[in-house]
C-alpha positions in Angstrom: -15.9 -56.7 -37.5 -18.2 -53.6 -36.6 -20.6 -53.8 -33.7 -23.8 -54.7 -35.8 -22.2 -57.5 -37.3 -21.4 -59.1 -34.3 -24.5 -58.9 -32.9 -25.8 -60.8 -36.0 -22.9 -62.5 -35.7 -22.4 -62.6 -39.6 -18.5 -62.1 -40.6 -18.6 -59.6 -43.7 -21.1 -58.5 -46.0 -21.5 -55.3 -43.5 -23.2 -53.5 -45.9 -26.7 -56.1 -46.6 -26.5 -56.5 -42.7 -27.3 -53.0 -42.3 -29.6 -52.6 -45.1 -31.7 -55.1 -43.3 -31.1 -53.5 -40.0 -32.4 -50.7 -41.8 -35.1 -52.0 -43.2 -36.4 -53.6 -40.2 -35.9 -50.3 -37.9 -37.7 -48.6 -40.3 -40.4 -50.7 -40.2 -40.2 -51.3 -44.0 -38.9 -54.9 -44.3 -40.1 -56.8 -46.4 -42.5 -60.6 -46.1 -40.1 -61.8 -48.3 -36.3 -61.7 -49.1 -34.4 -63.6 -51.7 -30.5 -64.1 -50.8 -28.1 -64.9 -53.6 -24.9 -65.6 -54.4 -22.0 -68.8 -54.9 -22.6 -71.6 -52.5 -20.4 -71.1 -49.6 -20.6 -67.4 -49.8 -23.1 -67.4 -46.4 -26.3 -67.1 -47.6 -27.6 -69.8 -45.7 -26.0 -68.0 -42.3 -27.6 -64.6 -43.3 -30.7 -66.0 -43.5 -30.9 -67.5 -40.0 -29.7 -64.3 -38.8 -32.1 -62.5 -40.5 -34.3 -65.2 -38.8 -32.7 -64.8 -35.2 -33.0 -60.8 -35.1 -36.5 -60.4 -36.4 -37.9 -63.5 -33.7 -35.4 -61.8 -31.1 -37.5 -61.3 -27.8 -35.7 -57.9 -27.3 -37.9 -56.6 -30.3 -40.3 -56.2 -27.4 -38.6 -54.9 -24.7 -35.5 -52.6 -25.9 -34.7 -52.0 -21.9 -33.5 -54.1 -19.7 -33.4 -53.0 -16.0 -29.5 -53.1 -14.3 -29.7 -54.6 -10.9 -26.8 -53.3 -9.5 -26.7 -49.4 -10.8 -30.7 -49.1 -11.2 -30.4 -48.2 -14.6 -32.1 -48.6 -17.8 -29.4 -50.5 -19.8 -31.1 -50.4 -23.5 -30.1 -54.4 -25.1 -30.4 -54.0 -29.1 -31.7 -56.9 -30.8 -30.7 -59.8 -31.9 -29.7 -59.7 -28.2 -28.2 -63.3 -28.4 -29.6 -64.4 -24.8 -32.9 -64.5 -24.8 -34.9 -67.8 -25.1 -35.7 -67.2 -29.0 -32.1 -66.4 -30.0 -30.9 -69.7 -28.0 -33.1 -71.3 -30.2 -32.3 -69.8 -33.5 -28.8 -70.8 -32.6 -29.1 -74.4 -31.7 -31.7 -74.9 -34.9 -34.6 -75.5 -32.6 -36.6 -72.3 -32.6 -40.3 -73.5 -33.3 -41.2 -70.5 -35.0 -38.5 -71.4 -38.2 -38.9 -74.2 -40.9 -36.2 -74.7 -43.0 -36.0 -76.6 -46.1 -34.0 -78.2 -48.3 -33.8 -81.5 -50.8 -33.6 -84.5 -49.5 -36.7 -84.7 -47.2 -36.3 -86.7 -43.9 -37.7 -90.4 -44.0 -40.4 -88.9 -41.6 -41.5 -86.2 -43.9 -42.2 -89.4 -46.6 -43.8 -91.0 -43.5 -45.9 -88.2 -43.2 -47.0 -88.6 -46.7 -47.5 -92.1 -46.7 -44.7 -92.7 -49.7 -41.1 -94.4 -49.7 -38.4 -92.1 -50.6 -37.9 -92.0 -54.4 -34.7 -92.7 -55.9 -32.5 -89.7 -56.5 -29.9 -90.7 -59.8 -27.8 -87.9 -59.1 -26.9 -84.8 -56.9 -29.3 -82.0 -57.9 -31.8 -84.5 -57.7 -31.1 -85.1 -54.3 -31.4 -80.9 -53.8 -34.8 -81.0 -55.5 -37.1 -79.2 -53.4 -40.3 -81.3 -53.8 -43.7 -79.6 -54.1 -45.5 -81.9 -50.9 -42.4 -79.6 -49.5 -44.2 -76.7 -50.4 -47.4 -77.1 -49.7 -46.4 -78.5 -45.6 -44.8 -74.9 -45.7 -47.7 -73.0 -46.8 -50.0 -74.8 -44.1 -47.5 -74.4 -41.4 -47.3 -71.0 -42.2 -50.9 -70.8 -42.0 -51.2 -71.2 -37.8 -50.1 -68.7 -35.2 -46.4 -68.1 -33.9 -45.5 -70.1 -31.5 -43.3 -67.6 -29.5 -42.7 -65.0 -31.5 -44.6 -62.3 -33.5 -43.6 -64.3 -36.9 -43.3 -67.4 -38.3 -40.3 -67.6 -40.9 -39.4 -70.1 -44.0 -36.2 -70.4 -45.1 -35.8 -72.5 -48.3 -32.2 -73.8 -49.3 -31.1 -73.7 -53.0 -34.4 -72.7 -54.6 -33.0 -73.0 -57.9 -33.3 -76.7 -57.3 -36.9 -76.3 -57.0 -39.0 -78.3 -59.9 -41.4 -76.2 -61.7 -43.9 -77.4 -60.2 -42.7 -76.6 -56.3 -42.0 -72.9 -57.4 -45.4 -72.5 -58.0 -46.8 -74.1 -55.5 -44.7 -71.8 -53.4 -45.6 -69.0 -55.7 -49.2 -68.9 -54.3 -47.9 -68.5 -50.6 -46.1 -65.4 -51.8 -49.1 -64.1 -53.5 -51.1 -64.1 -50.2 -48.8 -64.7 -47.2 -49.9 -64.1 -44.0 -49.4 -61.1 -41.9 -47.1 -62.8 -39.4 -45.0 -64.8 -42.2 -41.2 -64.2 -43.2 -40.4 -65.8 -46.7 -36.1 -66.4 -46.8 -35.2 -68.5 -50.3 -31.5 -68.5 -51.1 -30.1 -69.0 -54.7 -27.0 -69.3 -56.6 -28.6 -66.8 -59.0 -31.8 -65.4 -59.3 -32.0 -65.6 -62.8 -32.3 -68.9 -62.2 -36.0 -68.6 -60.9 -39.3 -67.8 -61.9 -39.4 -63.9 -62.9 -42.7 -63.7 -60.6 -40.9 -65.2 -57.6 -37.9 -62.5 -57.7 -40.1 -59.8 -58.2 -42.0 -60.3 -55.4 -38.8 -60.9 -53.1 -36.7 -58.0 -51.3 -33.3 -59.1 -53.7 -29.9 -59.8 -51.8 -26.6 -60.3 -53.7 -23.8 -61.0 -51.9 -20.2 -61.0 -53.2 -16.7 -62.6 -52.6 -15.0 -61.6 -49.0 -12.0 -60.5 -48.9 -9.1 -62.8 -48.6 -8.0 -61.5 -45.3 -11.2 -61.0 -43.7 -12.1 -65.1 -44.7 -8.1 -65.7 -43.8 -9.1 -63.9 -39.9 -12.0 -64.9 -39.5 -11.0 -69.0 -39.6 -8.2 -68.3 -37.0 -10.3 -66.4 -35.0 -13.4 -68.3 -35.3 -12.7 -71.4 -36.5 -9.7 -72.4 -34.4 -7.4 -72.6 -37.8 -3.7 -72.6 -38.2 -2.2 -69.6 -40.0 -0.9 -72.0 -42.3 -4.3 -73.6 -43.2 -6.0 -70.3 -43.2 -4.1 -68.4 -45.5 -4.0 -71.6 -48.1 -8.1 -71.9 -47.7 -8.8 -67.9 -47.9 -6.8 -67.7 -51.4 -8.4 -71.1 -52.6 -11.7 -70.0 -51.3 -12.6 -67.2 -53.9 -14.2 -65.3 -50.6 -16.6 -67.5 -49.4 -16.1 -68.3 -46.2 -18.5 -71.2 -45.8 -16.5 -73.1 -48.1 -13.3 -72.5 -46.1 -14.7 -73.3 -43.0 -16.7 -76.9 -44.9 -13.2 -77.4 -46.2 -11.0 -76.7 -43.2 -13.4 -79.5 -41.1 -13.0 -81.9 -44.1 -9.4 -82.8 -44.2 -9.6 -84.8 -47.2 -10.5 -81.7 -49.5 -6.4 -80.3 -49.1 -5.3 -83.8 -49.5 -7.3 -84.0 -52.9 -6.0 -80.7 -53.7 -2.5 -82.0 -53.1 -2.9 -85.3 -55.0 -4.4 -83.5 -58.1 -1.3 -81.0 -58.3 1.4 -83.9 -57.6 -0.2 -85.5 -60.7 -0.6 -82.0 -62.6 3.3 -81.7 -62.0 3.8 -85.6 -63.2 2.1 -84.8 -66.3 4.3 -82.2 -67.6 7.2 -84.9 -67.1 5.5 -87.5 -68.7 5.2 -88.5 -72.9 2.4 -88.3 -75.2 1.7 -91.6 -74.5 1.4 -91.6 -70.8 -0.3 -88.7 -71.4 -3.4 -90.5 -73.4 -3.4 -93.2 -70.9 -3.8 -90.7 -68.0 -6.5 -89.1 -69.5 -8.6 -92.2 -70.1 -8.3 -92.8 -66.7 -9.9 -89.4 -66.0 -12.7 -89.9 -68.2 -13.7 -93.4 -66.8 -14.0 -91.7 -63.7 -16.2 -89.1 -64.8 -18.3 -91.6 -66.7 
């Protein structure tokens, strides 16, 4: 891992870290970015770093001073000490809203309403447009800390219609001091006015050895388990590392080729039977 990436602290995809380093150096970043790729690929972990080195308090004073030489020691940001990047880190930085589906029961508080009943799973990622619009007026007020206030929005391709506009008109007029972050499997998948407005990010399969290093390293793997879950991964690493902390997902694996292997010893009809199995539990 280079020496910019680990002060993001982002395993791969060197080369959109330093386009954004760039970007923001440069003074030419832009109010709004739009992150996609496969779920697990680490989206979702660029965009809080993103987050964590524009909001890092070093942005504002490059130069620390060395007590014991006297010297000007220059800290680059995201410095990964100061009191905004401790935030970022644990998730409690007040100058960051993240969302996502499946709204808290206080956000339906909030709203007076019950929770409505999600009948399956992208219902349940459905970024709702009440979402939207507690964004837009959050983004409205002053930083807290920082010089800006950023959004991060989860899966945007699960937004309905009518929460993409919605967020459509915060786009069209942020304000000065906003950051807009939306992650998406694909933007094709989103309104055309959205992604053209958005500073596109498309981020591609890790190599197997770098996702195979990274969960020894990091993640505290075996070699064993690592090198099964970085060829099984197809490069993205937040699956590996959602996968290595969910035993169950190898176990499933394991079951489903033990009965892939039983199948090829078994007759037509066993076959049939098997197979209605399968399809009662898919229905």
């Amino acid at each position: 891992m280079n020496a910019l990436n680990e002060r993001w602290e982002i395993v791969g995809h060197a080369w959109a870290v330093a386009a954004l380093e760039h970007a923001i150096r440069t003074q030419r970043n832009a109010h709004a970015f739009l992150i996609a790729g496969p779920h697990g690929i680490g989206k979702t972990a660029l965009a809080r770093a993103l987050a964590k080195r524009l909001l890092c308090l070093q942005n504002d004073a490059l130069a620390t001073q060395d007590t014991l030489f006297g010297q000007a020691v220059i800290v680059e940001p995201p410095c990964n000490e100061c009191r905004a990047c401790v935030k970022t880190r644990k998730g409690v930085n007040p100058d960051i809203m993240q969302l996502e589906g499946v709204p808290s029961r206080d956000f339906y508080n909030k709203h007076g309403s019950t929770a409505p009943p999600r009948a399956s799973d992208r219902e349940k990622r459905t970024v709702l447009v009440d979402q939207m619009r507690d964004l837009e007026k959050w983004l409205s007020t002053a930083p807290f800390e920082s010089k800006f206030k950023i959004g991060i929005v989860r899966r945007f391709e699960d937004a309905n219609e009518e929460a993409q506009n919605a967020f459509l008109k915060t786009l069209e007029e942020p304000p000065t001091h906003a950051v807009l972050i939306l992650t998406a499997q694909d933007a094709g998948l989103l309104l055309p006015t959205i992604v053209s407005r958005c500073q596109p990010l498309t981020l591609r399969p890790l190599a197997v050895e770098t996702v195979e290093r990274a969960l020894v390293e990091k993640w505290n793997a075996s070699e064993t388990d690592a090198q099964l879950l970085a060829r099984i991964s197809g490069g993205r690493l937040g699956w590996a590392v959602r996968a290595l902390s969910t035993p169950h997902v190898l176990e499933t694996r394991r079951e489903a080729l033990d009965a892939l292997n039983a199948l090829a010893q078994e007759g037509r009809a066993e076959r049939i039977a098997r197979a209605e199995k399968l399809a009662k539990k898919l229905y």
